[in-house]
C-alpha distance (Angstrom), angle and dihedral (degrees) to the residues before:
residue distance angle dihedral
X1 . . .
X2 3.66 . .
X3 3.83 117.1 .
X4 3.66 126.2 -135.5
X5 4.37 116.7 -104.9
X6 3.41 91.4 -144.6
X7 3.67 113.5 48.7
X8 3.66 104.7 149.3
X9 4.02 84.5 52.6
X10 3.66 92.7 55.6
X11 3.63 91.4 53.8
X12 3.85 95.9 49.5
X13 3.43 91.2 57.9
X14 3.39 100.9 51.8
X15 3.44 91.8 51.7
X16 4.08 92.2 56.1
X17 3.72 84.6 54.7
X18 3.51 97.9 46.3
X19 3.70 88.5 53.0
X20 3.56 101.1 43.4
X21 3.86 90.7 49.2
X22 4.21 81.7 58.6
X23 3.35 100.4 43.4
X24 3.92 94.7 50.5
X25 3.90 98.7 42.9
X26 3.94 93.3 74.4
X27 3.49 98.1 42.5
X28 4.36 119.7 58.2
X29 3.88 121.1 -149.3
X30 4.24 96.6 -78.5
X31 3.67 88.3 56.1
X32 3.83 97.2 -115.9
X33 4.57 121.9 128.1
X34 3.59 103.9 -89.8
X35 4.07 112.7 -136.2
X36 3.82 97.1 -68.9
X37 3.38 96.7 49.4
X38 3.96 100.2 46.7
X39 3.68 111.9 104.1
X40 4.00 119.5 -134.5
X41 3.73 113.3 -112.1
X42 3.77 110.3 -113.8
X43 3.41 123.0 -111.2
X44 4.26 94.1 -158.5
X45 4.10 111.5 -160.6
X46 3.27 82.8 -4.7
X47 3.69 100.8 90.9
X48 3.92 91.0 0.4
X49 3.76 137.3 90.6
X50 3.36 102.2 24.0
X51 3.69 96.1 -48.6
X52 3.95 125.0 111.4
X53 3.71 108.6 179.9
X54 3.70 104.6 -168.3
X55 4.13 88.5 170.7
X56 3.79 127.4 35.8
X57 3.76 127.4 162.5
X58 4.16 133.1 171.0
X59 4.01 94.9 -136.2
X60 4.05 116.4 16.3
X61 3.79 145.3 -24.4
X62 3.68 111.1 -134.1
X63 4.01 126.9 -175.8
X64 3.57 131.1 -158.2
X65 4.30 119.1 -174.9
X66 3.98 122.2 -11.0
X67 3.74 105.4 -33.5
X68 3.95 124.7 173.0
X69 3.10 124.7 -147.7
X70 4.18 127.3 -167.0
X71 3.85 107.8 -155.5
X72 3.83 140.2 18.6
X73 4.12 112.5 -53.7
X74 4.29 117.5 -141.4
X75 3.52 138.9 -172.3
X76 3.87 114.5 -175.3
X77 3.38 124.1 -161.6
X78 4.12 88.5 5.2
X79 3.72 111.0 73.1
X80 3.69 98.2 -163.7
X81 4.15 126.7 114.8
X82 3.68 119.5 157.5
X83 3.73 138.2 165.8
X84 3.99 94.8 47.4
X85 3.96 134.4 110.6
X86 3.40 102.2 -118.9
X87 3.69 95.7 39.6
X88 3.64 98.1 51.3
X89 3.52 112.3 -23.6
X90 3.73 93.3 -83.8
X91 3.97 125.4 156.7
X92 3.66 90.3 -105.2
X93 4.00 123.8 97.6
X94 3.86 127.7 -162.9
X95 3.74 113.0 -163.9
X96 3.89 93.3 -151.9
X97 4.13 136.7 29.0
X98 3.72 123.7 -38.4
X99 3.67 112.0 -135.7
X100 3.84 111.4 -156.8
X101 4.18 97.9 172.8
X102 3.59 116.0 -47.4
X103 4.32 133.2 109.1
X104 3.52 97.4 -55.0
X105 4.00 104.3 47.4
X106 3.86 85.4 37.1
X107 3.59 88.2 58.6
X108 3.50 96.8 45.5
X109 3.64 95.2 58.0
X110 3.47 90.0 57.1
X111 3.75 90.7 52.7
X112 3.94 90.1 54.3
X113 3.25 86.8 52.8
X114 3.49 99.2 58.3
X115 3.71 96.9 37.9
X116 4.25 88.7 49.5
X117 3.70 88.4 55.5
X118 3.83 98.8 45.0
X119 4.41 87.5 44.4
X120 4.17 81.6 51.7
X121 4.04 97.5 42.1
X122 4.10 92.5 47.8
X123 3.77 102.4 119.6
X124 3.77 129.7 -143.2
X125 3.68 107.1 46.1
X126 3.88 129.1 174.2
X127 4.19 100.0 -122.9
X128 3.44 108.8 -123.0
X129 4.17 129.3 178.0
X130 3.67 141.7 -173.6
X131 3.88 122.9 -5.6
X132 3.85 115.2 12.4
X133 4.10 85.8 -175.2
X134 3.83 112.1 128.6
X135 3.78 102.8 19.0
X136 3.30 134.0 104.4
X137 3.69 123.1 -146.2
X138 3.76 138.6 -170.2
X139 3.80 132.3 -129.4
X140 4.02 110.4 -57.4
X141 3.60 152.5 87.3
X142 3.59 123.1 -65.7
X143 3.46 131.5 -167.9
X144 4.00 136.5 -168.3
X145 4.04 120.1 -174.7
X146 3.76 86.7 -154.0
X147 4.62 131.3 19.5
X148 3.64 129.1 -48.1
X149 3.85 127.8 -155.7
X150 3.19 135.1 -176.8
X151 3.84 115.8 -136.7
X152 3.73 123.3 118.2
X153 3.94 94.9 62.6
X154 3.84 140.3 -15.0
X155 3.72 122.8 -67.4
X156 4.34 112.9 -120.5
X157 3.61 112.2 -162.5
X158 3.55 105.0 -171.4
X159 4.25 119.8 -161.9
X160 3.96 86.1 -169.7
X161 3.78 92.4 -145.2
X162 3.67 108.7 -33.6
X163 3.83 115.3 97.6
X164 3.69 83.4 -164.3
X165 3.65 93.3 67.8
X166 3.91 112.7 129.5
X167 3.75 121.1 -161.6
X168 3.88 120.7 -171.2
X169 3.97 127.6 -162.3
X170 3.35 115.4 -160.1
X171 4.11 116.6 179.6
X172 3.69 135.5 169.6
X173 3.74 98.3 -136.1
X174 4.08 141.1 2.3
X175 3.68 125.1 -17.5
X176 3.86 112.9 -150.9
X177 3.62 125.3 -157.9
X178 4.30 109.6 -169.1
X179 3.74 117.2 -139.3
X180 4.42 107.3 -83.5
X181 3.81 92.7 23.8
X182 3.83 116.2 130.6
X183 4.02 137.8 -157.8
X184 3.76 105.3 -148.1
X185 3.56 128.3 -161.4
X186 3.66 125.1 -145.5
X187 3.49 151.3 162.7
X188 3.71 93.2 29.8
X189 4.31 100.2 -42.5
X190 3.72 111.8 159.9
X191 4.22 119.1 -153.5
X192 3.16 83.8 -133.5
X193 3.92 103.0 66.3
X194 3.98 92.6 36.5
X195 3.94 105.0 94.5
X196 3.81 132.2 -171.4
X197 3.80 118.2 -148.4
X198 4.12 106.1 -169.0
X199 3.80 117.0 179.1
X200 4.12 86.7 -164.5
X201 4.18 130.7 11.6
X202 3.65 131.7 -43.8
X203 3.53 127.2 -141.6
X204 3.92 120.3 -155.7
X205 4.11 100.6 -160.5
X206 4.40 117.7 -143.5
X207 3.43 117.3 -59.7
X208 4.22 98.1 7.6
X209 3.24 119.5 153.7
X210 3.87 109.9 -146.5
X211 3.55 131.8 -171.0
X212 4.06 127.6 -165.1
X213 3.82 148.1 26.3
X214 3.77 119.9 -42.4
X215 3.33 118.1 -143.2
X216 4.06 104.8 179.2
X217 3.83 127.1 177.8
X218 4.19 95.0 -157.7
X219 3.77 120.1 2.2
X220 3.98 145.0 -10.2
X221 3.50 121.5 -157.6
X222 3.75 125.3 178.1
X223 3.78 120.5 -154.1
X224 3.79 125.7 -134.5
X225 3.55 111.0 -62.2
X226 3.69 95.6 2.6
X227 3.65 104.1 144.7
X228 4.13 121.6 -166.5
X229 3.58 130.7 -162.5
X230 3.73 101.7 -157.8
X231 4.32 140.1 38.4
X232 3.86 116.2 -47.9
X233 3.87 100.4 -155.3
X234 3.20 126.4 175.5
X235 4.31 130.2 -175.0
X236 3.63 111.0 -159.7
X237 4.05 113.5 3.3
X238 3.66 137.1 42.7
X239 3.79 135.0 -75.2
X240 3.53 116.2 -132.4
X241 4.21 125.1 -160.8
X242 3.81 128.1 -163.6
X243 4.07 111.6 -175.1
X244 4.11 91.8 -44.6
X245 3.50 142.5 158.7
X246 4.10 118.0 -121.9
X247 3.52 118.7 179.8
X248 3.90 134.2 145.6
């Protein structure tokens, strides 16, 4: 067999293409992370410690018909939670600690804060606008300058394999969700690593099925029937409930 002259140069070159090939497979052609190698945004306290805050609002927590809720509830600086058992002998049922003020909601707001601002800062994301409904999207961040709904279809976020997968939604303004319309996870998505970044209020319509971290500026209020697998966490305003499902 006939042996190469310039062994040594054969070898350099394969190691340029070896480490081109790595450097460009976590990276796609804008120069942002691609899905795998987006970090989540941290939620600090809120899911730390010995704490799971499931709800958190700035003002109140009010509850309308049998809601369940998986985790401890807050409100920091408001004080006021209504429509719950061990409140006031509402309908509503929190499987952990209610938090009206006090070290540990106080805390937590802070916490949102931080993780808001670090969902709204992340750099690199595909614009989208309007109605997500019908589409299905891979790992990613993806911004809108204005709101997004989600109405003429369900939304598919697909992980493609990696149950580390991390999407990020970062809008200027309300995200909608109308009353039957579903977020469905495939492909190995986790709630968990799905977060929504919402520079006003959300509004989960009846019967929605929602999937992921909220991250609102103002207010989130869930519909009747509207059931969530995830955090609903509001900054400033209040959450309000109507016979939902809450679980993270």
């Amino acid at each position: 067999m006939r042996r190469s002259k310039h062994p040594f140069k054969m070898m350099a070159f394969a190691l340029v293409v070896l480490m081109t090939g790595c450097h460009s497979s976590g990276h796609n052609s804008s120069g942002s992370h691609d899905g795998s190698g987006e970090a989540p945004v941290s939620l600090g306290s809120i899911n730390t410690g010995g704490n799971n805050v499931t709800v958190l609002a700035g003002s109140t927590v009010t509850n309308t018909g049998p809601t369940t809720i998986t985790g401890d509830l807050g409100v920091s600086p408001g004080t006021a939670v209504t429509g719950f058992f061990t409140v006031d002998g509402g309908p509503g049922a929190v499987s952990g600690t209610i938090y009206r003020g006090g070290s540990v909601a106080d805390q937590a707001k802070l916490d949102l804060t931080v993780a808001y601002n670090d969902a709204a800062g992340r750099p690199g994301g595909t614009l989208v606008s309007g109605n997500l409904g019908g589409q299905a999207l891979a790992p990613g961040v993806y911004t809108s300058t204005s709101s997004l709904e989600i109405s003429s279809g369900d939304l598919t976020l697909d992980a493609l394999g990696d149950a580390n997968a991390v999407f990020i939604f970062q809008m200027a303004s309300t995200l909608t969700v109308t009353s039957g319309r579903q977020v469905i996870l495939s492909g190995g998505a986790q709630a968990f690593n799905v977060f929504w970044q919402v520079g006003s209020s959300v509004t989960l319509g009846t019967t929605s099925v929602f999937k992921g971290i909220i991250l609102a500026n103002q207010a989130i209020s869930m519909d009747t029937g509207a059931s969530l697998e995830g955090r609903a966490l509001a900054r400033v305003a209040a959450v309000t409930l109507d016979t939902n499902a809450i679980d993270p």
